[in-house]
FILUMTOR-866253 format. One record per residue (C-alpha): x negated, y negated, z negated; residue in one letter; residue number from 1. Coordinates in steps of 0.001 Angstrom, whole numbers, plus 500000, padded with zeros to 6 digits. Example, Ala and Ser with C-alpha at 12.3 -4.5 7.8 and 13.67 -1.06 7.14 Angstrom:
<recs>
+--------+--------+--------+------+-----+
|     px |     py |     pz | code | pos |
+--------+--------+--------+------+-----+
| 487700 | 504500 | 492200 |    A |   1 |
| 486330 | 501060 | 492860 |    S |   2 |
+--------+--------+--------+------+-----+
</recs>
This chain:
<recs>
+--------+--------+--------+------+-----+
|     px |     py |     pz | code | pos |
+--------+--------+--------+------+-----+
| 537949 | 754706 | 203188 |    X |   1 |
| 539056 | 755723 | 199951 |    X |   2 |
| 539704 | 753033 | 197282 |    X |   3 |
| 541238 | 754686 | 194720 |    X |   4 |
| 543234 | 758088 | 193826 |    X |   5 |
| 545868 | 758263 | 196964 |    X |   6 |
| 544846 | 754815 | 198577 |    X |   7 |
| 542637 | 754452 | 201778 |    X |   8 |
| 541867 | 750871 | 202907 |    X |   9 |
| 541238 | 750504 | 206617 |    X |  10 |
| 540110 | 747537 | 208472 |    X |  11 |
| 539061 | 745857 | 212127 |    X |  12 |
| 537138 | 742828 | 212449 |    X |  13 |
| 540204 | 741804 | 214901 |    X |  14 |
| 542758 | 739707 | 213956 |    X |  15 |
| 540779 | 738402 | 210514 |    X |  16 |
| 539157 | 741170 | 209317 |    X |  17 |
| 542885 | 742365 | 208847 |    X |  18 |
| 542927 | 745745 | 206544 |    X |  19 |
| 545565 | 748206 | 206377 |    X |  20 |
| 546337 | 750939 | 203579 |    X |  21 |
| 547438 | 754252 | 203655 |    X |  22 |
| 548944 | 755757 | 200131 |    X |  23 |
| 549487 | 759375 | 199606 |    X |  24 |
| 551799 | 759711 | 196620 |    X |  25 |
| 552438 | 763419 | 196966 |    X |  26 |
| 555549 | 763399 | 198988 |    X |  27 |
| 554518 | 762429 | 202382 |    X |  28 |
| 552564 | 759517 | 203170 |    X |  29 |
| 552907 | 755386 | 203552 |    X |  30 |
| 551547 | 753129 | 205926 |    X |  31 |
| 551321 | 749757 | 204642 |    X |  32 |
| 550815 | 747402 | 207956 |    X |  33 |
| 549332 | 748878 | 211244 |    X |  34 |
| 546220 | 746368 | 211718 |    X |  35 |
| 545618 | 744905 | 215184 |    X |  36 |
| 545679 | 747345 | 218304 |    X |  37 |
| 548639 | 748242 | 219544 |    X |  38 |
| 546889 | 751873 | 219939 |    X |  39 |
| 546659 | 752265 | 215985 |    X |  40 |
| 543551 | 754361 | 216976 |    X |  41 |
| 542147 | 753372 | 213688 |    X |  42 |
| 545056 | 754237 | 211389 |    X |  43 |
| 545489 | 757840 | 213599 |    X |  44 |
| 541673 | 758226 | 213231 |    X |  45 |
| 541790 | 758043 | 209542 |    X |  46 |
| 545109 | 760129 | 208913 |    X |  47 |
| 543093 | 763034 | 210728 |    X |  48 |
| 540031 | 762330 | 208722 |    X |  49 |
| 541944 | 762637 | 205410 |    X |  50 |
| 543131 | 766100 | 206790 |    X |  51 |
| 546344 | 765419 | 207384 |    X |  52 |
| 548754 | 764541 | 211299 |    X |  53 |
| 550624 | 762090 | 212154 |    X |  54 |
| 553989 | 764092 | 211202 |    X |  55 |
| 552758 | 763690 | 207694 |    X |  56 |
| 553419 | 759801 | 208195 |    X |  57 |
| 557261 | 759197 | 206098 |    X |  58 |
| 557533 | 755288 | 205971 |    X |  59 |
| 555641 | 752683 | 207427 |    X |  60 |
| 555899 | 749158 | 205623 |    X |  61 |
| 555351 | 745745 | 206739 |    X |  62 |
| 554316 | 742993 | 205082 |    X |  63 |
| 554936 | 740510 | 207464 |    X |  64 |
| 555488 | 740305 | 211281 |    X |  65 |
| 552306 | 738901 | 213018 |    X |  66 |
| 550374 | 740298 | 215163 |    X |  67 |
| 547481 | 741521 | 213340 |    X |  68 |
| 549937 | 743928 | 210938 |    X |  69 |
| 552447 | 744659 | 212954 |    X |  70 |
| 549961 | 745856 | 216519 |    X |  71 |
| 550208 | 749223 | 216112 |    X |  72 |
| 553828 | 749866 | 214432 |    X |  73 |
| 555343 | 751378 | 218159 |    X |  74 |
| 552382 | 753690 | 218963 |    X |  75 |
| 553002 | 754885 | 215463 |    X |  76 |
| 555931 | 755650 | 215148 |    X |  77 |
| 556154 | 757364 | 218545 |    X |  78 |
| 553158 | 759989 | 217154 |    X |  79 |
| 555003 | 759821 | 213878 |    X |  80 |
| 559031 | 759858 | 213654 |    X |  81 |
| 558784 | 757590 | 210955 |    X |  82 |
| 560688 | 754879 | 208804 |    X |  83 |
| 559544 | 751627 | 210384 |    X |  84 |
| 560435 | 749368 | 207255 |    X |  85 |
| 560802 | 745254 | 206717 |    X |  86 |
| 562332 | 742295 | 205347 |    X |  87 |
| 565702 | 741139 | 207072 |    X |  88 |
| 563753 | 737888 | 208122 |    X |  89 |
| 560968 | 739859 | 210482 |    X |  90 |
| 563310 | 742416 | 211832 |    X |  91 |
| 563741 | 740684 | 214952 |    X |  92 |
| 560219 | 739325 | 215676 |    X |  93 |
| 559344 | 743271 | 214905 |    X |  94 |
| 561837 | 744075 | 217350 |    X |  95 |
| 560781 | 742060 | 220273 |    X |  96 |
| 563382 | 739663 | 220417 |    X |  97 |
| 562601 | 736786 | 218207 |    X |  98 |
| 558856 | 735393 | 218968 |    X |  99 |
| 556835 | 734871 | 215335 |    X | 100 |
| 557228 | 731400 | 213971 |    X | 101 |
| 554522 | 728476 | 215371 |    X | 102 |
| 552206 | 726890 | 213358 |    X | 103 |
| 550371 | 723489 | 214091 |    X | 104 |
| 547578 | 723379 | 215832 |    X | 105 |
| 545643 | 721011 | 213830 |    X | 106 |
| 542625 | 722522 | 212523 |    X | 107 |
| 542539 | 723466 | 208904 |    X | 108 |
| 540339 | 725256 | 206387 |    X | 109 |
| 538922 | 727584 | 207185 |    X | 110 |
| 537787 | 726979 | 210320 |    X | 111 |
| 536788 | 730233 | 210663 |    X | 112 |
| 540017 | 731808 | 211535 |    X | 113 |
| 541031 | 728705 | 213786 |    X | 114 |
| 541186 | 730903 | 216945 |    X | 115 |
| 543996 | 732913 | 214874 |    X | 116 |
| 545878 | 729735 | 214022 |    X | 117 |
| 545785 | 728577 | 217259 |    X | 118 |
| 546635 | 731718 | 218712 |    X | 119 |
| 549723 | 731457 | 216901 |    X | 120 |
| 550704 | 727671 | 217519 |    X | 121 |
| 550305 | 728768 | 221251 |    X | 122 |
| 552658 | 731907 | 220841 |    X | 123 |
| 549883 | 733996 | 221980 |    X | 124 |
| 549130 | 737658 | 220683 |    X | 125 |
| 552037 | 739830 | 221410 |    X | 126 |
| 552852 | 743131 | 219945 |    X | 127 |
| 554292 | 746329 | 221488 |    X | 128 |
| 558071 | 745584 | 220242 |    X | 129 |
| 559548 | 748474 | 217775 |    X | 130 |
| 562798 | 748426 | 216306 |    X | 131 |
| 562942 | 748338 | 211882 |    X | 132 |
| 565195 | 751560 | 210729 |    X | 133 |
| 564696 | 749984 | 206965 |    X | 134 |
| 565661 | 746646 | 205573 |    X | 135 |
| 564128 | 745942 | 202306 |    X | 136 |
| 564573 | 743172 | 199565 |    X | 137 |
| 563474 | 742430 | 195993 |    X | 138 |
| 564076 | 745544 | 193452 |    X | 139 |
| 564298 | 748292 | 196531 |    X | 140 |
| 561675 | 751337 | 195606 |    X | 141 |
| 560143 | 752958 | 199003 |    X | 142 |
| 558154 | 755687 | 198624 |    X | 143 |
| 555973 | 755280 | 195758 |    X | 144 |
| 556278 | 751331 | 195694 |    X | 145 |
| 558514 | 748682 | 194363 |    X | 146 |
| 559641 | 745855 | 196431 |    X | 147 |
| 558793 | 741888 | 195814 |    X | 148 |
| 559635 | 739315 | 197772 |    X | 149 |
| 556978 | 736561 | 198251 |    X | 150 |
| 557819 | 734345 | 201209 |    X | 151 |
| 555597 | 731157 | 202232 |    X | 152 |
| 553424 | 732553 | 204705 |    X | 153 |
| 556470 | 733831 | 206018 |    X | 154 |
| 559972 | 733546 | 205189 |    X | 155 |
| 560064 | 737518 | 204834 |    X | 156 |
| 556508 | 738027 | 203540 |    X | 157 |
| 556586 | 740910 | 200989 |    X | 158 |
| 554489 | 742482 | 198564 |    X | 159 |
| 554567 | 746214 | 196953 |    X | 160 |
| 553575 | 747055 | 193666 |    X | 161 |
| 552708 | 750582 | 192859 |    X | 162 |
| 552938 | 751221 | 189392 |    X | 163 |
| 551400 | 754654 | 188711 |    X | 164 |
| 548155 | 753376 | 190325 |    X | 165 |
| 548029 | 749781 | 189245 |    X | 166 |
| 547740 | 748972 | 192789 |    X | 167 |
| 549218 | 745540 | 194372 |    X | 168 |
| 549442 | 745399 | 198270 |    X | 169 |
| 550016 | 741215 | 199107 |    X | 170 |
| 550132 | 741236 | 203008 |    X | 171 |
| 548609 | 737551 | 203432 |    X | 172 |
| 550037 | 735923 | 199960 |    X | 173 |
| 546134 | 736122 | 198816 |    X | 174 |
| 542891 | 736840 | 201254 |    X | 175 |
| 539811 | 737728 | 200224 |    X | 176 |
| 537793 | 736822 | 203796 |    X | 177 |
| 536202 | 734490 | 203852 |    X | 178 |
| 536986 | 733385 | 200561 |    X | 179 |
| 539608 | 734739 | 197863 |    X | 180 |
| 542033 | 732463 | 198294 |    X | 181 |
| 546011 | 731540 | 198774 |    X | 182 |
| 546386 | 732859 | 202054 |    X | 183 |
| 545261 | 730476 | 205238 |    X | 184 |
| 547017 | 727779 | 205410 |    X | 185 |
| 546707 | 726452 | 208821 |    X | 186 |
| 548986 | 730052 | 209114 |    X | 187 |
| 551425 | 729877 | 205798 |    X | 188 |
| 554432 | 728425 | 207276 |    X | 189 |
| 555105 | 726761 | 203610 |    X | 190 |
| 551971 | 727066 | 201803 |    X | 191 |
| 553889 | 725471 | 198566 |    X | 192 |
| 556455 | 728472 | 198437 |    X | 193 |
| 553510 | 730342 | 198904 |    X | 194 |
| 551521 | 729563 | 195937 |    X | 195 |
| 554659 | 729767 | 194321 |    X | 196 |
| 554371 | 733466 | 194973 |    X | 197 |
| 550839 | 733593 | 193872 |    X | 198 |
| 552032 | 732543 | 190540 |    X | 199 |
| 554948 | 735095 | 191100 |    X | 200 |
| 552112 | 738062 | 191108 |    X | 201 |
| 550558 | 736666 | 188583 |    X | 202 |
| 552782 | 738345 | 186374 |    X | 203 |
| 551137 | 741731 | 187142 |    X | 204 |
| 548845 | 741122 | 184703 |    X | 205 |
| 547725 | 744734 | 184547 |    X | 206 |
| 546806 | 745265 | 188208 |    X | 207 |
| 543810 | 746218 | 188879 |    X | 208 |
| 543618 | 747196 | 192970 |    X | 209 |
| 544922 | 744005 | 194859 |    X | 210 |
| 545084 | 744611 | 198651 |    X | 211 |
| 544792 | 741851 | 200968 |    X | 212 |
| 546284 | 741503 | 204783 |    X | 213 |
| 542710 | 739445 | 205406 |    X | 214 |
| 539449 | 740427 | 204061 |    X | 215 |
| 537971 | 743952 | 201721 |    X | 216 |
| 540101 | 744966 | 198821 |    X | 217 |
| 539768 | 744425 | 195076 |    X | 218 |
| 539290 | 747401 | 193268 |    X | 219 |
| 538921 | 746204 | 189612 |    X | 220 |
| 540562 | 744062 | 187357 |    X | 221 |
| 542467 | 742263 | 190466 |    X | 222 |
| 544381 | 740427 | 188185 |    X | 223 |
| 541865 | 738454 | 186522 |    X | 224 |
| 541550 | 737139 | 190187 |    X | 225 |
| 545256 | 736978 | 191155 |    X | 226 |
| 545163 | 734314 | 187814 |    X | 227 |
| 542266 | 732139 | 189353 |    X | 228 |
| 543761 | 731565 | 192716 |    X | 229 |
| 547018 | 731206 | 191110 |    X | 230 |
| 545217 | 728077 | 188605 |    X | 231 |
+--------+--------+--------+------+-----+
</recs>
């Protein structure tokens, strides 16, 4: 689904209501996360419906290595050839050769996504492992987007700003399912540092798309929101 000029939102009530985004700059396109399946049927699916093939696909980012963003990554970039891109810290979970970070598996708001947490205090919910070609940090530009680092749900969790469009992609720093909020945290690994990035992102005070790992995208004046979660 188109959200805005060049961005298509895409989402599967697996894994959180996890969403995925697709931005077409001009100059090839970028996948930002690959959702749950490890057949990225949905992301192929809407890369044909926007007229274009998979060879079209340049870079695929990720915000973050769990399960729900990362499911697809191998299927794609077999169809693709493309840049599989991440922070240093996820490289190896990505890879196959690290297992994602537990979490504890005492319930915590909200309890709606407790099967995810305890999926992941339980080490459940492996990917198909794919090796990173990109390492990115704070002040890299990839593709259309700058780089910012905003670790607490994970060490490595990034976020992407794209300028031209206003548009700020957050991975799980902020969800908007089932309520806008500072990520989960029965899954932030150090939900401190992670409202620290909140406050980080509040400094994009002219954003106005904010795309969440969790839950439907905000398409207006995003950061008049990104200031009341970060209050």
């Amino acid at each position: 689904m188109q959200i805005a000029p060049g961005i298509y939102s895409m989402g599967q009530d697996k894994g959180g209501r996890v969403h995925a985004y697709l931005l077409d700059d001009g100059n090839g396109l970028t996948l930002l996360d690959t959702l749950y399946d490890d057949d990225a049927n949905v992301v192929l699916s809407e890369i044909s419906r926007i007229g274009r093939t998979p060879s079209d696909l340049k870079r695929i980012i990720l915000t973050h290595a769990h399960k729900s963003h990362v499911g697809g990554v191998a299927a794609l970039k077999k169809a693709s050839g493309a840049t599989v891109c991440s922070h240093d810290w996820e490289v190896d979970i990505i890879a196959g050769r690290r297992k994602a970070t537990k979490v504890s598996a005492i319930p915590r708001n909200p309890l709606s996504v407790y099967m995810l947490q305890l999926g992941l205090a339980l080490g459940l919910g492996r990917h198909t492992p794919c090796d990173v070609d990109h390492r990115l940090k704070a002040g890299d530009r990839i593709g259309p987007l700058d780089v910012v680092e905003t670790p607490g749900h994970t060490p490595g969790s990034l976020s992407f700003w794209w300028p031209e469009r206003r548009a700020l992609f957050v991975g799980d720093v902020i969800v908007t399912w089932p309520e806008v909020a500072a990520g989960w945290p029965g899954l932030t690994l150090d939900n401190d540092r992670n409202m620290r990035s909140v406050h980080q992102l509040a400094d994009f005070g002219n954003a106005e798309i904010l795309g969440t790992g969790h839950g439907e995208p905000i398409v207006r004046d995003a950061a008049a929101e990104i200031r009341r979660v970060a209050k």
